[in-house]
N, C-alpha and C positions, 0 to 999 in steps of 0.2 A: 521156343515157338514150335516145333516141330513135333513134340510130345503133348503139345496144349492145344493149340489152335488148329495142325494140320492132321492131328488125330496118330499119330504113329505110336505106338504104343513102346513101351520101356523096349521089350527083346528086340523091336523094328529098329527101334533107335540105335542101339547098343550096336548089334551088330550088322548096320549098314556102314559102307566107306562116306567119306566127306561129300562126293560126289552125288550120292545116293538123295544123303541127307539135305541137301541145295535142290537137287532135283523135283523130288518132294513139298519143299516149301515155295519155289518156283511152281511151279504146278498151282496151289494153294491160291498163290498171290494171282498167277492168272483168272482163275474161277472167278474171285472177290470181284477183280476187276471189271470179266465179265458181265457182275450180277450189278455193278454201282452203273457202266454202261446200258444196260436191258432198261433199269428202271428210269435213267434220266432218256430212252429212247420212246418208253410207254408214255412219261410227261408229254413228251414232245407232239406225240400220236392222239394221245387225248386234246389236249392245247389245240391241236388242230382242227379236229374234229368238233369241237367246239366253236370254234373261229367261223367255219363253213357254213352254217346258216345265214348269219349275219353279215353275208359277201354280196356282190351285189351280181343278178341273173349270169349267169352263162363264166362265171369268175369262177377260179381252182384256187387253192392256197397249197405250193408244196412242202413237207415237211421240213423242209433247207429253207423255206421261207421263213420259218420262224427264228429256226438256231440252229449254225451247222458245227458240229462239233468237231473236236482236232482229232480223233482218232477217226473219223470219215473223209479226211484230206491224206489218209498214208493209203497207197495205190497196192504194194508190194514191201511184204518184211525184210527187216535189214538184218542183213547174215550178219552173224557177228565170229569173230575172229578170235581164239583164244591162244595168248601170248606165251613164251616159254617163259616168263616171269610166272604167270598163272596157273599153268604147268607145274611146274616146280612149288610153287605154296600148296596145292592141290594134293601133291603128292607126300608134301610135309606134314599135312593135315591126315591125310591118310594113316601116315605112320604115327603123328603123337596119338591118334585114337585109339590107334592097335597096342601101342603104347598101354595107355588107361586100360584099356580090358586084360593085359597081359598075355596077349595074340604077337607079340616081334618080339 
């Protein structure tokens, strides 16, 4: 994924840490998310704008009137917390790659 999809090329890959390389495809997966959000928020904005003639005099329609979606109910991001299990795979990962390249 991170060579195909997130565009890193062989030397990027090769010699990034495990770390790097998660960071990267996190990143990736944010944007998408981004872009599938925007477009299901332009629906919503058209749909409405649509809607609004056919109100009756002195009537609004708000965008939450039609469809409120679940990533508009999270207020504040939830920290998240990385364990010394995860830590420790992290750092496993690190080393089998240095590993493969002949870098440990």
């Amino acid at each position: 994924m991170a060579i195909g999809q997130v565009g890193m090329s062989n030397e990027d890959f090769l010699n990034a840490d495990f770390v790097s390389v998660m960071d990267a495809i996190n990143g990736y997966t944010k944007v998408k998310d981004m872009e599938v959000k925007t477009s299901w928020e332009q629906t919503r904005w058209l749909g409405a704008i649509m809607l609004q003639p056919h109100l009756g005099k002195g009537k609004s329609l708000k965008l939450t009137d039609l469809i409120q979606f679940e990533w508009e109910n999270d207020t504040k991001p939830k920290k998240r917390e990385i364990s010394k299990e995860q830590l420790e795979w992290r750092r496993r990962m690190d080393e089998f790659m240095k590993k493969q390249l002949g870098q440990a």
